[in-house]
N, C-alpha and C positions, 0 to 999 in steps of 0.2 A: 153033889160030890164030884161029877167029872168036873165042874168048873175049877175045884180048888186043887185038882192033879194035875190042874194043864196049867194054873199061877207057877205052881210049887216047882215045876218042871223046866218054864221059862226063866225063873230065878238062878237054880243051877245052873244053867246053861251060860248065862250073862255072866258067875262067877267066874265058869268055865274058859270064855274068854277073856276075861280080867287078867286073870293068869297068865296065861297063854301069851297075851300082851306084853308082859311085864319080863316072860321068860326072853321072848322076841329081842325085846330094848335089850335087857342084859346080857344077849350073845354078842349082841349088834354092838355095842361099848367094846367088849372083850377083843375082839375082830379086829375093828379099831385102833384098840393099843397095841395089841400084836403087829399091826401094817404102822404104825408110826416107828415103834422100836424098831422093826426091820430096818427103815428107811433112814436110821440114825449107824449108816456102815462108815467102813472108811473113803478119807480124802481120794481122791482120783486124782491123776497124774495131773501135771502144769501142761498148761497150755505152750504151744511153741513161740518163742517171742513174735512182736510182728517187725517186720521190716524197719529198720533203723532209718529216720527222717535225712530232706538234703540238707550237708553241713551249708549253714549260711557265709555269706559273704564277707571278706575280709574287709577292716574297715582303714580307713584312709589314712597314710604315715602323715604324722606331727609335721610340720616347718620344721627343719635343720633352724639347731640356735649358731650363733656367730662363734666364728671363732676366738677363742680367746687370747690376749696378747699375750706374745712370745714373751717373757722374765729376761732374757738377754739380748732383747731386741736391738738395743741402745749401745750394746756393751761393744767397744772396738778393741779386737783379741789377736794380736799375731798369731801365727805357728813358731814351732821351732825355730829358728835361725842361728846361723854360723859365725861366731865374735870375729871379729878380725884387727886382734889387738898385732901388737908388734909381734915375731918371732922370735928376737932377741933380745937380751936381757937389757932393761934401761928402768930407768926413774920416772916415764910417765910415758902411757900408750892411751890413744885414743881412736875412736873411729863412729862412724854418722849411720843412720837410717833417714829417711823419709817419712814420715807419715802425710800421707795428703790430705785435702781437706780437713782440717783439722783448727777452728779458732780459738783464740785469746780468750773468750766467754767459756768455753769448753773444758778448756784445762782450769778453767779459776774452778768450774762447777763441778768436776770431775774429781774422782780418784786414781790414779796412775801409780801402775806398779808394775814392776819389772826384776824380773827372773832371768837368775844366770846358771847355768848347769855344766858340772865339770865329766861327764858322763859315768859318774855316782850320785852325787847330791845334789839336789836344786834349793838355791839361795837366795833370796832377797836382796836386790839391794835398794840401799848401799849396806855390801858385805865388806867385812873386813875380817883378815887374816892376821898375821902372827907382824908380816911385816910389808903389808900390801894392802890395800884397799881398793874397791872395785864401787865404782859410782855413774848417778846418770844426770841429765838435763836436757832441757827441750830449750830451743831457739827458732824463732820464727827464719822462715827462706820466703825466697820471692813468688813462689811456684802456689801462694795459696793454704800453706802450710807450715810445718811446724817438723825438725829435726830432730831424731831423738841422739843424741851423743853417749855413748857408753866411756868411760874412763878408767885407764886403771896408774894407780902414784903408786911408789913406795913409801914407808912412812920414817925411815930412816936416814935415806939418802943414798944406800947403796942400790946396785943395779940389780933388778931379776926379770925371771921372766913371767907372761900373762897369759900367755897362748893357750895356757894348760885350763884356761874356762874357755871353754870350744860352744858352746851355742846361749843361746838368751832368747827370748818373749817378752810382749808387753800387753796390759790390759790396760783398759781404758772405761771407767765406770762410771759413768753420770749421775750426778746426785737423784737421789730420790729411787733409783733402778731396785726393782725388791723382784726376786725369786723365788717362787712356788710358795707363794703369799707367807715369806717371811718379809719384817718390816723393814725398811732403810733405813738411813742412820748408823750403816754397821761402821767399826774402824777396822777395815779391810790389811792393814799394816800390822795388827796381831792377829789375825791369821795365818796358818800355813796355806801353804801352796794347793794342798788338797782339799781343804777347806774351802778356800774361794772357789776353786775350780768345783767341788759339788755345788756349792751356793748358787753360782752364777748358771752351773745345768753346762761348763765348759769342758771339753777332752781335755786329759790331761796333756 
């Protein structure tokens, strides 16, 4: 009999810790997820940036490209100038310029044109008026060069006067010359005045 109260006794007792075991685990889980959701709080601040790195080295300017050719390079352009026809009134006034260095090859290859201004309008010639006409020509000189002669006739026969076109220019355009990459080939002679002169890139 005492052997089977001291079985009966150790069985319990093992049960006893079974339990006891199991209660153990299952606080120790609960624990657990309580310390993990804790640990699920909020974001914390940013950090402070770190120091901005050294900016690198600049790197080497390109070759400069060529310059490109001047569009009027070619173009031989008086200023202003002062006619110096007759003062009084006649049937034919004339008078000369100079152009120097100036060849035979050059005027064949060229366009030549020439403006006369009465200090309102600028004209073309050869101009002509009601009973006057105003006109030019080149003649070679001995100097290497080439004369520009301005003219002014009457067309009737009676006498007047010329004086009253006070200054003239001349352009001088070599075939093939094209500005701001428009094409050559232009007929510069229906052109106005403001025309050529933006074409060519000249003051007026």
């Amino acid at each position: 009999m005492k052997t089977k109260m001291n079985n009966t006794r150790t069985i319990f007792n093992l049960k006893s810790i079974g339990s006891t075991t199991r209660n153990i685990l299952r606080m120790s889980l609960m624990v657990l997820a309580l310390f993990i959701i804790s640990c699920d709080g909020e974001d914390g601040m940013d950090g402070i940036d770190g120091i901005a790195g050294t900016a690198g080295t600049n790197g080497t300017d390109g070759a400069q490209g060529a310059a490109g050719e001047n569009g009027n390079a070619n173009v031989i352009a008086s200023d202003w100038l002062d006619t110096d026809f007759d003062n009084q009134s006649t049937t034919f006034t004339d008078f000369d310029i100079e152009i120097p260095n100036l060849t035979r090859s050059e005027i064949d290859e060229s366009a030549i044109l020439v403006y006369l201004y009465d200090s309102f309008t600028i004209y073309s010639a050869p101009y002509v008026t009601r009973f006057r006409t105003f006109n030019y020509r080149l003649r070679s000189n001995s100097d290497d060069g080439y004369d520009l002669i301005l003219t002014g006739q009457t067309m009737d026969g009676n006498a007047y006067t010329f004086d009253w076109m006070e200054e003239f220019r001349y352009v001088i355009i070599p075939q093939g010359v094209s500005a701001s990459g428009k094409s050559a080939g232009i007929d510069y002679n229906k052109m106005s005045y403001e025309e050529v002169m933006d074409h060519l890139g000249l003051d007026y």
